[in-house]
C-alpha angles and dihedrals in degrees: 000000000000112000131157109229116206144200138194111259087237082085076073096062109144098007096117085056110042085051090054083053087061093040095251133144112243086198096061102058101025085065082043097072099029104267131107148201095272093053090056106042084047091074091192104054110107113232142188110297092200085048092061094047101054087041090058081047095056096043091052093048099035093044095047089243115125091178100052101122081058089049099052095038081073089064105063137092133201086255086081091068093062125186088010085056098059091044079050098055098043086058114105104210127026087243086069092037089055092050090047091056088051106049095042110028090110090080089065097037133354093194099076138015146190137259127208113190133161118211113181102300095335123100113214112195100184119189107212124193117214090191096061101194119213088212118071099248095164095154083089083044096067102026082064097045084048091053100048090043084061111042077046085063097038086054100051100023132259079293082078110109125167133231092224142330120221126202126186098221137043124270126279101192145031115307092223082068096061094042083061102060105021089032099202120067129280128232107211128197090047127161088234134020107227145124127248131195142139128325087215088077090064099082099038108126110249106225096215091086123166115146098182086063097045086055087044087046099044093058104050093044083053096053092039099049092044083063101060128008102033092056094053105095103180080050105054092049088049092048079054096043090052094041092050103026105132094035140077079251085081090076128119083239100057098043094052080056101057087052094053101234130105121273095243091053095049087045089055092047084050093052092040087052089043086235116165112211091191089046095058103048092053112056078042091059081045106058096035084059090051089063105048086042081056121033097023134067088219113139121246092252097051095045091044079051090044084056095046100249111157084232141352091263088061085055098047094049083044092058104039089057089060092035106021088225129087120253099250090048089051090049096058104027080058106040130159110008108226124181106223107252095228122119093187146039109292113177094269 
């Protein structure tokens, strides 16, 4: 499936600025990566997902900041969200406001979304990527964590502190830099990047209450998002198989459950749509592996375990089959992903 995912420029919010505070230059490598002035100051255009990615990797590169997603996820405030931010902010407990985020992230950016999960007396807020790069882009990674740590924050008060916070790739600054926005320190090479804390915050009253225009919200997101996600098929089994890659749950049983239809009907619109499960799941194990071969000092056997493969031997059939190439000889044929430095056109 090639599909270009896409996110609203306000996930932008504070970049010109916070490349003026590192005498940069924001034109240059805005027009670097294809985007513009205009996208970003419209805070509603849609824009290149993959385009926004590269562009956090070359700022980061170009400007000398490794940690420059952490940096811009402090500069930005619950309004970029847009109309999910208002519905955010009329919920009266973070439990709501967690199950509003997943339901509906896909207003602000259909690229990714957000898992909410209770496990004993333990909260899992996992960030998943429908556009798996086979590339390690983690700048994205981190601007997002930051932002939810804050809005976290923003939600129960500065009294707020994590159990742990999980990244699937290893680090690319200081740790000291991570300790300062997430306080508490960070587990990289992960299988998911998420952030964990106590179940007791679940139930503290958020004080942004407006139930009038909950009811208001609720209706029009509705609406917005009927028109558009739930009638992607192909879409909708991709959000499950990301969500479950690694586990029994990636099975065509136990999608069709979760979208409450029998197995042999999903099985026809599949064939009607000329939709491949297998296919699917595939290219989704692939390109997941690419990453943490990537990005991640994970061994071949754990990553072949994280994407649900019997034995490393079923992985590495599995993978030379996309890439023609074994895990371990891509791994080390790739290496280390860098962005070019180059603003301009350079001859090459």
């Amino acid at each position: 499936m090639n599909e270009t995912y896409l996110i609203r420029s306000a996930a932008l919010q504070g970049f010109s600025d916070l490349v003026k505070s590192y005498h940069g230059e924001p034109a240059e490598l805005l027009e670097a990566v294809g985007l513009s002035f205009e996208e970003l100051n419209s805070k509603e255009t849609l824009i290149s997902f993959l385009a926004v990615q590269k562009l956090l990797e070359l700022s980061a590169n170009k400007l000398n900041v490794p940690d420059f997603g952490l940096a811009l996820s402090q500069g930005q405030n619950i309004d970029m969200l847009g109309q999910l931010g208002l519905l955010m902010a009329s919920c009266k407990t973070l439990k709501d406001v967690m199950l509003s985020v997943q339901r509906y992230m896909s207003l602000h950016s259909p690229a990714e979304n957000w898992v909410f999960s209770e496990v004993n007396n333990l909260v899992y807020i996992t960030r998943l990527e429908y556009e798996a790069n086979t590339v390690p882009l983690k700048q994205i990674k981190e601007l997002s964590l930051g932002v939810c740590f804050k809005f976290l924050q923003l939600f129960i008060g500065q009294s707020f502190t994590a159990i742990r916070v999980e990244l699937s790739h290893s680090p690319v600054s200081e740790l000291k830099a991570y300790r300062k926005i997430f306080k508490v320190d960070v587990q990289f090479n992960q299988e998911y990047d998420q952030i964990i804390f106590d179940k007791k915050y679940l139930q503290q009253v958020v004080h942004l209450d407006d139930q009038n225009r909950n009811e208001f919200l609720e209706k029009y997101i509705d609406s917005a998002v009927s028109e558009t996600d739930y009638n992607n098929l192909e879409r909708q089994i991709m959000g499950l198989l990301i969500q479950y890659i690694g586990s029994e749950n990636a099975s065509l049983d136990n999608i069709s459950h979760k979208l409450g239809m029998n197995k042999r009907t999903l099985q026809r619109q599949l064939k009607t749509q000329q939709i491949n499960f297998k296919e699917i799941l595939a290219n989704i194990r692939g390109r997941k592996a690419c990453w943490y071969l990537s990005a991640s000092e994970m061994s071949i056997t754990l990553i072949g375990e994280a994407l649900g493969y019997k034995d490393v031997s079923a992985f590495s059939r599995a993978f030379k089959l996309l890439y023609g190439t074994s895990p371990s000889q891509w791994r080390k044929a790739r290496g280390e992903f860098k962005v070019v430095p180059s603003l301009k056109n350079d001859g090459n």
